[in-house]
N, C-alpha and C positions, 0 to 999 in steps of 0.2 A: 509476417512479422512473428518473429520469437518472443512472445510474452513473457518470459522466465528473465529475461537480459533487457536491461533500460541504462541507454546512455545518456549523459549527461549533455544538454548544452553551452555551449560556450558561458552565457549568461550565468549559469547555473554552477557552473565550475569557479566562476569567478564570486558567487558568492559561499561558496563553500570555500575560498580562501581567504573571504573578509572575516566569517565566521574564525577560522584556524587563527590568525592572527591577532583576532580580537580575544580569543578564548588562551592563545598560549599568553598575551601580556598579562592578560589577569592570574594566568598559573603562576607565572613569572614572579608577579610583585606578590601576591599574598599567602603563596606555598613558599617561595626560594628567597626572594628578595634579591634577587640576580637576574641578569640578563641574559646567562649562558643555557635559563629554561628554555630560551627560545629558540633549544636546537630540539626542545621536542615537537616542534612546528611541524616536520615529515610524518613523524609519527602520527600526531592530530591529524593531520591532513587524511591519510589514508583509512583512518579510523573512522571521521565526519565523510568522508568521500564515499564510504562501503554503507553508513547509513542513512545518507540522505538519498543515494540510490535504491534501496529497500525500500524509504517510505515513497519515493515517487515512483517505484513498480507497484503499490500495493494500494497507492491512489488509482493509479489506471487502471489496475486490474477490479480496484472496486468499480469504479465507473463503469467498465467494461460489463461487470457483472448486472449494472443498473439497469441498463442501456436493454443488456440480454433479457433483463426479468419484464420489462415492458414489450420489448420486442413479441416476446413468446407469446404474452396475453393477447397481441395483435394477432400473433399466428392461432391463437385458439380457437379468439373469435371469428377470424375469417375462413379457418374449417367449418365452424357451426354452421356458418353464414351460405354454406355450401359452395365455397370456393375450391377448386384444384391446390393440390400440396405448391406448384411453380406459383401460380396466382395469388397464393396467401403469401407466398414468401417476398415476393415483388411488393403490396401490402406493408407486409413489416418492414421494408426499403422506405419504401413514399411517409410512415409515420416513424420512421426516424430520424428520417431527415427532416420530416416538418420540427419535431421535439427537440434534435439535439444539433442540429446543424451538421455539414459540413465537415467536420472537423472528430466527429464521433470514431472510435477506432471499431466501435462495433457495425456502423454503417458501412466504414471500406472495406471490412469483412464481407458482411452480405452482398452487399456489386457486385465483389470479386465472385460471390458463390455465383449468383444470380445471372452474370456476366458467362460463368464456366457450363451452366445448367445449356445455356442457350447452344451449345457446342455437343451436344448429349451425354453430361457426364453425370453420374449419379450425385445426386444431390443430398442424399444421407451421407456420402464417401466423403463428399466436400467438406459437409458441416461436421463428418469426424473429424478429419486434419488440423481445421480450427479450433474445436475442442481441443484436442490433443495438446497446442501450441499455447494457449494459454494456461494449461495445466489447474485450472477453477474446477472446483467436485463436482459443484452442480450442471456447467455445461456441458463437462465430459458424460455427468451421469445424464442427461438430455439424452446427447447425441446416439451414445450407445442404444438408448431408448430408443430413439427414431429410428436409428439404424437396424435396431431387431425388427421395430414394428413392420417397416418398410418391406424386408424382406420377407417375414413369415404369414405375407397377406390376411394378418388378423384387424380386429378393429380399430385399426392403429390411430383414427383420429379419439376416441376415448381412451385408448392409452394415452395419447400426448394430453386428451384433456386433464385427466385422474392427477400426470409429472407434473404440470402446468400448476395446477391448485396445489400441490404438498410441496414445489419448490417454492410457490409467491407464498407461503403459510412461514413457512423458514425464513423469507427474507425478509418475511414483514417482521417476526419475532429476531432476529440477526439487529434492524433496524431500531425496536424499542429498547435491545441493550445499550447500543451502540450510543442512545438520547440519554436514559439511565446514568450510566459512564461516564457523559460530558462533561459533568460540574465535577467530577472523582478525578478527570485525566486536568482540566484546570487547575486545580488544588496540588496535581503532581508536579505539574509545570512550576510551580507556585514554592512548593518544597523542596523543591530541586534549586534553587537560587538561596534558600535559608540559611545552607554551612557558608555561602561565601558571603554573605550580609555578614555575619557572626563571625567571621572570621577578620573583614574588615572593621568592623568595628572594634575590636580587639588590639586590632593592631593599634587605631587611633585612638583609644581609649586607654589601652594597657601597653604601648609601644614598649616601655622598658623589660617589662615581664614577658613581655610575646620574643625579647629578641635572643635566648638564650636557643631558640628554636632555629634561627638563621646564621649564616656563615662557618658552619660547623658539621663534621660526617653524622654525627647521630640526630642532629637537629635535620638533615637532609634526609639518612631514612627515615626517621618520623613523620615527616612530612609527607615522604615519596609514599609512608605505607597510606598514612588517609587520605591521600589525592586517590591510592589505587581503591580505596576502600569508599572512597566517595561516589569515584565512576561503576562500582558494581552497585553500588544501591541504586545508582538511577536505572542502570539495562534491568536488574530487579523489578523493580518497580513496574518497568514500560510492558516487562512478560506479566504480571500483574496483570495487566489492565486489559490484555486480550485474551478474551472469551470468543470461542468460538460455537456457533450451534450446531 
C-alpha cells in the first residue's frame, strides 16, 4: 500500500457531496442571493474532495504511527526478553492483533513482513520498503536504524533499545500538544461558523441595508472578495494549529 495516496469510498464521496451542496446553498443565499452561486458547486467539490482526502491520509497515517510506536515497545521488550530479531517480530504480530484487531493497517504490514521473512528475505530490507511507503520520519528514521544496525553486526539490540525510548519520548510530547490544542482547534471550529451567523443575521435583521450588496457587479465583487477572504482565514487558521515536534 502507497501511504502517500488515500482513496475515497463510495460512502465517503457521497458525503463530501452532501457537504458541497449544503455549503454552496448557504454561499448562494447569504454571499449572492442567487441561485447561479450554485455553479460554484465543481469548484467546492474539488476543493472539499482534495481536503477531506488529506485529513483521512493523515488519520491513517497517525494511526499507523500509534500502532508502530506500540508495536516497537513490543519488539523492545521481546529483545530484552532474549528473543531472536524473527521471534520478537512474530510477538509484535500476536500484540497487535490482540490491541488493534484485524483491521490494523499496521498489522497487514507486519504478516506481509513476517510472511516474506519465512521465504529468506531480509527482514531489515522488508521493514525498509514499508518505511519508505509511508513516508512517517519516525519509521523511516527506525528502519534505516535497524537497517545499519542489522548489517554492521554492532549492539544493534541497544541501538534499537536507546531509538525506541527517544521515539516513545517524541510521541508521548507530539500527544500532550495535540490534548493542549484540543479546546484551541474547538473554538476554531467554533469561529469558523461566526461571519456566517453575522452575516445571517444582518440579513434578517438589517435586510434593506444589507441589500444594496446583492443583484449588482460591485456588490458581487465585494462579496466574491470576503467569501475569498473568509476561506483563507480558516486554511490560516488550520496551518496554525499544527505543530509538529
Amino acid at each position: 500500500m502507497n501511504y502517500s495516496q488515500y482513496h475515497l469510498t463510495w460512502k465517503e464521496k457521497g458525503k463530501v457531496l452532501f457537504i458541497v451542496l449544503a455549503l454552496s446553498a448557504v454561499i448562494s443565499f447569504l454571499f449572492y442571493q442567487s441561485a447561479w452561486a450554485m455553479l460554484l458547486a465543481p469548484f467546492f467539490y474539488f476543493l472539499i474532495k482534495k481536503r477531506v482526502k488529506e485529513k483521512k491520509k493523515e488519520e491513517r497515517l497517525r494511526q499507523l504511527q500509534e500502532h508502530f510506536m506500540n508495536g516497537m515497545q513490543v519488539l523492545n521488550a521481546s529483545l530484552q526478553a532474549g528473543l531472536s530479531m524473527e521471534n520478537a517480530w512474530r510477538e509484535v504480530e500476536k500484540e497487535t492483533s490482540v490491541l488493534y484487531g484485524e483491521k490494523s493497517p499496521f498489522l497487514r504490514e507486519i504478516k506481509e513482513i513476517n510472511k516474506s521473512v519465512t521465504f529468506n528475505m531480509p527482514i531489515e530490507r522488508l521493514f525498509l520498503d514499508f518505511a519508505y511507503r509511508t513516508g512517517a520520519e519516525d519509521i523511516i528514521s527506525f528502519a534505516e536504524i535497524f537497517d545499519y544496525g542489522k548489517r554492521s553486526g554492532g549492539n544493534w539490540k541497544q541501538i534499537i533499545e536507546v531509538t525506541v525510548l527517544r521515539m516513545t519520548e517524541r510521541y508521548e510530547t507530539q500527544r500532550e500538544i495535540e490534548v493542549m490544542l484540543a479546546a484551541k482547534r474547538m473554538e476554531q471550529q467554533v469561529m469558523n461558523f461566526v461571519p456566517l451567523g453575522m452575516l445571517l443575521f444582518l440579513q434578517i435583521s438589517s435586510g434593506d441595508y444589507m441589500q444594496i450588496l446583492y443583484g449588482n457587479l460591485l456588490g458581487v465583487i465585494c462579496m466574491t472578495v470576503c467569501l475569498v477572504g473568509y476561506g483563507a482565514a480558516i486554511m490560516l487558521s488550520e496551518k496554525i494549529m499544527k505543530i509538529q515536534v
